[in-house]
C-alpha positions as CSV (number, residue, x, y, z in Angstrom):
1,X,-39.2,51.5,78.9
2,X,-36.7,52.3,81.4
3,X,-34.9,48.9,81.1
4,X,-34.7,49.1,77.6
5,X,-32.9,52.3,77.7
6,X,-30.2,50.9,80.2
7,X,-30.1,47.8,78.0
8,X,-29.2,50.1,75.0
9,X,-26.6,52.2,76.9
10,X,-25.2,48.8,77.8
11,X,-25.0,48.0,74.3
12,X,-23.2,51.7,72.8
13,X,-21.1,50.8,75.8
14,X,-19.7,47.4,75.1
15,X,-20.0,48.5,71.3
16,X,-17.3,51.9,72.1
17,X,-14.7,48.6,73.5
18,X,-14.3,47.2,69.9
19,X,-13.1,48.2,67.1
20,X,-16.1,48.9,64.9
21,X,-18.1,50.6,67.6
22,X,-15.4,52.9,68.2
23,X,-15.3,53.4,64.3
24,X,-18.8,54.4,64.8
25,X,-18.8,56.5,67.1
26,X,-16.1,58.7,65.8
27,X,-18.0,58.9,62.8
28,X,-21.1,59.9,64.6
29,X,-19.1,62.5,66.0
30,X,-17.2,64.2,63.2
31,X,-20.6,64.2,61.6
32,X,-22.4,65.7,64.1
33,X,-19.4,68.5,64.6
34,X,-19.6,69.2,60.4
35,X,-23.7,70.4,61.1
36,X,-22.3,72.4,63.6
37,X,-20.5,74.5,61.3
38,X,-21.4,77.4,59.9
39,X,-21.6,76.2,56.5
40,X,-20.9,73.0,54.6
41,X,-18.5,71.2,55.5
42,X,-16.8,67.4,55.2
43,X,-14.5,66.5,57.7
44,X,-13.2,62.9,57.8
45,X,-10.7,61.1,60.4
46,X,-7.2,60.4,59.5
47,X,-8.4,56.5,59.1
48,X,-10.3,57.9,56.0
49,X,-7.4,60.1,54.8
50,X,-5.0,57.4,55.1
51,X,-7.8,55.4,52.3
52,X,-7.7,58.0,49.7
53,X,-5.1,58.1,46.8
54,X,-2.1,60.1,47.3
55,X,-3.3,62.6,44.6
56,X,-6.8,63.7,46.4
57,X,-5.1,63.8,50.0
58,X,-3.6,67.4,49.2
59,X,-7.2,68.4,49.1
60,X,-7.3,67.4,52.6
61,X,-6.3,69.9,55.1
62,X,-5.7,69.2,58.8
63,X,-7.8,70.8,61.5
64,X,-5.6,70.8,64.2
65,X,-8.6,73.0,66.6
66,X,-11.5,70.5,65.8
67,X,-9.4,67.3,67.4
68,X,-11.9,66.5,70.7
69,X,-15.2,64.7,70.9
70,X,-17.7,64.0,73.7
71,X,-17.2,60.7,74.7
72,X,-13.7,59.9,73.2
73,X,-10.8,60.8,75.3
74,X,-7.8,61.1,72.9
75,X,-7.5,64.1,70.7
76,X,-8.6,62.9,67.2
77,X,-6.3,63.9,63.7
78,X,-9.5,65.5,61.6
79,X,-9.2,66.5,58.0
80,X,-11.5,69.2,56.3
81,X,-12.2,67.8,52.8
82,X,-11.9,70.9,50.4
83,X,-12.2,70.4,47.2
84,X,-13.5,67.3,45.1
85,X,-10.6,65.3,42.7
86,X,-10.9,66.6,38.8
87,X,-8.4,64.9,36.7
88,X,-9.2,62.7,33.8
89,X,-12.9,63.7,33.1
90,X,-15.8,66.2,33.6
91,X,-16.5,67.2,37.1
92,X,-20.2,67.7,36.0
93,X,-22.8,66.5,33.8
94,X,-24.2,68.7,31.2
95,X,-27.5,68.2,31.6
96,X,-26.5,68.7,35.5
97,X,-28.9,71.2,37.5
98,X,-25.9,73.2,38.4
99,X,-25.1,73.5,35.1
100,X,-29.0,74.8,34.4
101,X,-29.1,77.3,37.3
102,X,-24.8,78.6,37.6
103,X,-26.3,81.6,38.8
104,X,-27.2,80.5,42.2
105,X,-24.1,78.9,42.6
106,X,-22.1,82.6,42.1
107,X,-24.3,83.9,44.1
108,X,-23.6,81.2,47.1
109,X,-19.6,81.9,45.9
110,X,-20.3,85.9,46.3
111,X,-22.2,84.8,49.9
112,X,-19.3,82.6,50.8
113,X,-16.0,84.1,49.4
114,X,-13.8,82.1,51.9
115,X,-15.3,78.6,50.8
116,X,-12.4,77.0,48.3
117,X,-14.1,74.0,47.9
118,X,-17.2,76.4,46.1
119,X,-14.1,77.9,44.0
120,X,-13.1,74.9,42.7
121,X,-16.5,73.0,42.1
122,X,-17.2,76.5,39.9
123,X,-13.8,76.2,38.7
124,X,-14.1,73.0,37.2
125,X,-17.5,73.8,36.0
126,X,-15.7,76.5,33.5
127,X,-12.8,74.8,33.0
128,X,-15.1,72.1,31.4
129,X,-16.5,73.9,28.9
130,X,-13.8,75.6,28.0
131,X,-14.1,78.8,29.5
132,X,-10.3,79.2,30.8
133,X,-10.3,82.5,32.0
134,X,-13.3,82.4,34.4
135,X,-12.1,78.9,35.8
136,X,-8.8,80.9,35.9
137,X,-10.5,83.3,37.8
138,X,-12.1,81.3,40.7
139,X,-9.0,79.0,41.1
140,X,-7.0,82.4,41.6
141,X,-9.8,83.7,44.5
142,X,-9.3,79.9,45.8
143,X,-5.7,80.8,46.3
144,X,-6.5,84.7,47.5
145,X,-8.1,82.3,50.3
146,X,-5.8,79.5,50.9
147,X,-2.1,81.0,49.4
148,X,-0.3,77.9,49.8
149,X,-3.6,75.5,48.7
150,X,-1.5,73.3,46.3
151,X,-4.6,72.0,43.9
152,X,-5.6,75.3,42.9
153,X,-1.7,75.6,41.2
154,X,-2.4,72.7,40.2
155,X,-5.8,73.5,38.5
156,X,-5.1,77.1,37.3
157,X,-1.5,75.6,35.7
158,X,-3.4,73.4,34.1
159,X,-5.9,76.2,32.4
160,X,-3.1,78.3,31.4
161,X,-1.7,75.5,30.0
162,X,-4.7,74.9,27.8
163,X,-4.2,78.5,26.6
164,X,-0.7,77.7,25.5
165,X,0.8,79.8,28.2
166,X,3.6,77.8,28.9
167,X,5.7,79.8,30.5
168,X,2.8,80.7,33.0
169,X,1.7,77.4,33.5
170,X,5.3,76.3,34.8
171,X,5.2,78.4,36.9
172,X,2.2,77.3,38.7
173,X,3.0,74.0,38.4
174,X,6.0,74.2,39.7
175,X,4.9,75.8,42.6
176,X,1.9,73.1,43.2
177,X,5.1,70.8,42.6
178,X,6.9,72.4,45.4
179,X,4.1,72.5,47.7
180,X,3.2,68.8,47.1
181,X,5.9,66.6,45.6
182,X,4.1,63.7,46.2
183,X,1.2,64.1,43.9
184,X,1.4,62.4,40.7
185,X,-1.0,64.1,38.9
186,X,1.2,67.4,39.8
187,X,4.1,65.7,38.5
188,X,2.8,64.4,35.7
189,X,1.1,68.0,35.0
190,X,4.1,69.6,34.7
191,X,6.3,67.1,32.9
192,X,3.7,67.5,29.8
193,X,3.7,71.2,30.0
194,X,8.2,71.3,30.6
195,X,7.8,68.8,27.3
196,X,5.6,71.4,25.2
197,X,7.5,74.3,26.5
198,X,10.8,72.8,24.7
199,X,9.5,73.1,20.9
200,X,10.0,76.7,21.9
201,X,13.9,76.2,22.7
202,X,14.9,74.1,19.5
203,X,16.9,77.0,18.4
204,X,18.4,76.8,22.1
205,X,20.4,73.4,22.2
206,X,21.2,73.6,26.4
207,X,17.9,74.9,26.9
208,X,15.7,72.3,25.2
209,X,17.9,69.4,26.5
210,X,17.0,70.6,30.2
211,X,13.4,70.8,29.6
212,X,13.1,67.6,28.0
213,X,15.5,65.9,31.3
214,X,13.4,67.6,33.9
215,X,10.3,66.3,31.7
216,X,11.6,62.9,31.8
217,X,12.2,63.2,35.6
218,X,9.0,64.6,36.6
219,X,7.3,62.0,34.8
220,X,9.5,59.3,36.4
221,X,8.4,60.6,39.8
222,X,4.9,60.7,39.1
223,X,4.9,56.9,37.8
224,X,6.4,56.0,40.9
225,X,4.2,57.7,43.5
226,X,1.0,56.7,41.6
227,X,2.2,52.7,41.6
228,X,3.2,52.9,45.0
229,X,-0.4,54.0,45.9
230,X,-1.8,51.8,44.1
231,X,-0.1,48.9,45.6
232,X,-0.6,50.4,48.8
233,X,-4.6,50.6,48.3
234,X,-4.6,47.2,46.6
235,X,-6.1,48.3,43.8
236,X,-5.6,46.9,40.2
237,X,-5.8,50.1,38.8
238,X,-5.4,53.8,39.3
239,X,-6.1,56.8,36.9
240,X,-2.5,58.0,37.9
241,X,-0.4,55.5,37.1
242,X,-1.7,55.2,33.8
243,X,-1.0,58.2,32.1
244,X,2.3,58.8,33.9
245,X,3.2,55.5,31.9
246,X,1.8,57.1,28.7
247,X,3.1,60.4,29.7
248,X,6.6,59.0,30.5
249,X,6.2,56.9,27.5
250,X,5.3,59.7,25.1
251,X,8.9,62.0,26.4
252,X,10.7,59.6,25.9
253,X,10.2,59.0,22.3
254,X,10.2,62.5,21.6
255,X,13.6,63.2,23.2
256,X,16.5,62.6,21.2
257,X,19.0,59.8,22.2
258,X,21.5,62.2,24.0
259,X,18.5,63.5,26.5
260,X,17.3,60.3,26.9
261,X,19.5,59.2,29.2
262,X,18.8,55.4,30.5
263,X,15.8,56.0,29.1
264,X,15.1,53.3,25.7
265,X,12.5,53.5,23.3
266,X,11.8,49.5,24.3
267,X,11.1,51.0,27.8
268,X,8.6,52.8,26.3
269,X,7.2,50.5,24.3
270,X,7.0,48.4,27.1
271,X,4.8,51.3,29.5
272,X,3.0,52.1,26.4
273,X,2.0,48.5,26.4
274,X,0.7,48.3,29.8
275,X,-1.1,51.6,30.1
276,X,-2.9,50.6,26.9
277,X,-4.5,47.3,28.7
278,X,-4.9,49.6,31.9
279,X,-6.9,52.2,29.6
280,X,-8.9,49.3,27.7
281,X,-10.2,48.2,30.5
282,X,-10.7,51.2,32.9
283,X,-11.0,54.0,30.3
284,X,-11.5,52.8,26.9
285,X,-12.8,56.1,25.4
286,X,-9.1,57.3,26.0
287,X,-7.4,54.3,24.4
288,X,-6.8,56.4,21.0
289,X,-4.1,58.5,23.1
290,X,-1.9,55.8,23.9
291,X,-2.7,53.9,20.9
292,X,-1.2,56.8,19.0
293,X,1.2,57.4,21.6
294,X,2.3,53.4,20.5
295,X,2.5,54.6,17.1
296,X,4.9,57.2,17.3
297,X,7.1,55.0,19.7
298,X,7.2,52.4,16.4
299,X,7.7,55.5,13.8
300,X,10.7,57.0,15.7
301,X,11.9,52.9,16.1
302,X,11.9,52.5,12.6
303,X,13.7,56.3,12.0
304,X,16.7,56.0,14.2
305,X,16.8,51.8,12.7
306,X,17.0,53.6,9.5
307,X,19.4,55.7,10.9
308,X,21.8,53.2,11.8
309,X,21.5,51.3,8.5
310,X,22.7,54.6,6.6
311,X,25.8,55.2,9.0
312,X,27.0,51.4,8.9
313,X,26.1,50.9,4.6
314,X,23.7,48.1,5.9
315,X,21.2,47.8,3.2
316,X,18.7,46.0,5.9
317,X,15.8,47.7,6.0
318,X,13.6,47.6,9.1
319,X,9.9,46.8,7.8
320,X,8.5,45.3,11.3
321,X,9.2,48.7,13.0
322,X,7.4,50.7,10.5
323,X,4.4,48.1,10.1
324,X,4.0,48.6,13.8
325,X,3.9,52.4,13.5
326,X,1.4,52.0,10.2
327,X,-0.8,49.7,12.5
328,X,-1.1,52.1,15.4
329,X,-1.3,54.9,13.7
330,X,-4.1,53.1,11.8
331,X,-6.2,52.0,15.2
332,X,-5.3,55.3,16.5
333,X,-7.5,57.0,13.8
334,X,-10.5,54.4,13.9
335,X,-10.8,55.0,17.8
336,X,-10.8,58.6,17.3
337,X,-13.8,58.1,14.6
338,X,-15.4,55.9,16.4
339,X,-15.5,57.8,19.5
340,X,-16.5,61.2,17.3
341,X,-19.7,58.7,15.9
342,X,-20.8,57.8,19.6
343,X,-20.6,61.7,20.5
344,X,-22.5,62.5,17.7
């Protein structure tokens, strides 16, 4: 018995020299130290943060006091994990126990008033059915907790947007804008909401023109943080980068040609395009939005086409634009029957 047990310390020794032993062992230890805590808690090393997408690592907050472990003599970069991603779909099933039994859940959010991560799981929980003003609610005590916590401006723009607050939700976005500039989702966020908030300023030439630049902006930024994390995780696709090419793709046929800057409706045709074969084969329950996001690309084509032809006498008329926009409009509407039959 007793040379077995020098064998195996023999063995977690040699194992700590290479790489995947000392992987290991660090994650041994971080686990170990998350028990220890006084409540639940995920904490990951920075090789694990430096895997995740851009968009989820602002959940991620450093822990500069839990940095050394028994057996490992450098001081370790530890993340807390606190809150879950909640983007493109529900956080929770319906039929979900939580869902069944919310009560307990307050109650371990009344017990534990300092634990975001609870604030946002409950958060999402009414946000998904709608209820905006309790999700509005927790995400505000998440920030009564953590002031600078940039995904709970993130979420509670986001409700206030769904309430048509516009002017609320900017600000909120903004400021989850501000406090993470890298986050795509943020960006993109706030783009959609700076694009809605200009139907209020038609009235207000200068005013609407700077919504709909800083829209287009925004939504360039967000494309381009979601593609470089994509490329730098090696994956194929990413949630992200999809709709900040239909979200780009969408301003930029709705600006007018002065706002649009370099911006052409090909070059949104052409990220129309590929988010709709990202969506079709990632996400194809969603393919109605950019299918009718296509649609509208081809109807505003065929408008300013039309446009043209009246200012020069041309008596051309452009058909193929305006068979395109028929088409997509068409598909646009079967996909949002179709998916209305399989909910039903």
């Amino acid at each position: 018995m007793k040379e077995k047990r020098q064998k195996r310390r023999e063995l977690e020794l040699e194992n700590k020299n290479t790489p995947e032993g000392y992987a290991i062992n660090l994650a041994k230890r971080i686990e170990s130290h998350s028990r220890d805590l006084r409540f639940s808690y995920i904490l990951v090393s920075k090789s694990i943060f430096d895997f995740v997408e851009t968009d989820f690592q602002i959940a991620f907050i450093r822990r500069p006091e839990i940095g050394r472990f028994k057996g490992i003599s450098q001081e370790i970069p530890v993340y807390e994990v606190i809150g879950i991603g909640h983007f493109d779909d529900r956080a929770f099933d319906v039929e979900d126990y939580f869902v069944d039994n919310i009560e307990i859940y307050e109650k371990s959010v009344r017990d534990n008033p300092d634990m975001v991560w609870l604030l946002l799981d409950l958060g999402h929980h009414y946000f998904d059915r709608e209820d905006y003003d309790k999700s509005i609610e927790k995400y505000q005590q998440a920030l009564d907790v953590l002031p600078d916590f940039a995904p709970a401006y993130m979420y509670l723009g986001r409700c206030l947007f769904r309430k048509y607050q516009y002017e609320d939700a900017r600000y909120y976005l903004e400021r989850a804008v501000r406090l993470s500039p890298f986050s795509a989702r943020a960006n993109s966020f706030l783009a959609v909401c700076l694009r809605r908030l200009s139907y209020k300023y038609k009235e207000d030439d200068k005013e609407w023109k700077s919504l709909y630049k800083s829209a287009l902006e925004h939504h360039e930024q967000a494309k381009r943080i979601a593609k470089i994390a994509k490329e730098r995780l090696n994956r194929e696709d990413s949630p992200a980068y999809r709709w900040a090419l239909n979200g780009l793709a969408r301003t930029i046929a709705e600006a007018e040609k002065e706002v649009r800057g370099h911006y052409t409706l090909d070059d949104a045709e052409k990220d129309a395009k590929e988010a709709l074969t990202l969506v079709k084969a990632y996400n194809p329950d969603k393919e109605h939005l950019v299918i009718e996001t296509l649609g509208y690309i081809y109807y505003k084509k065929y408008q300013e086409e039309v446009e043209e032809c009246w200012k020069d006498g041309s008596k051309k008329v452009f058909q193929e634009s305006f068979k395109n926009a028929d088409e997509n409009f068409t598909k646009a509407i079967k996909a949002i029957e179709i998916r209305h039959d399989n909910v039903e």
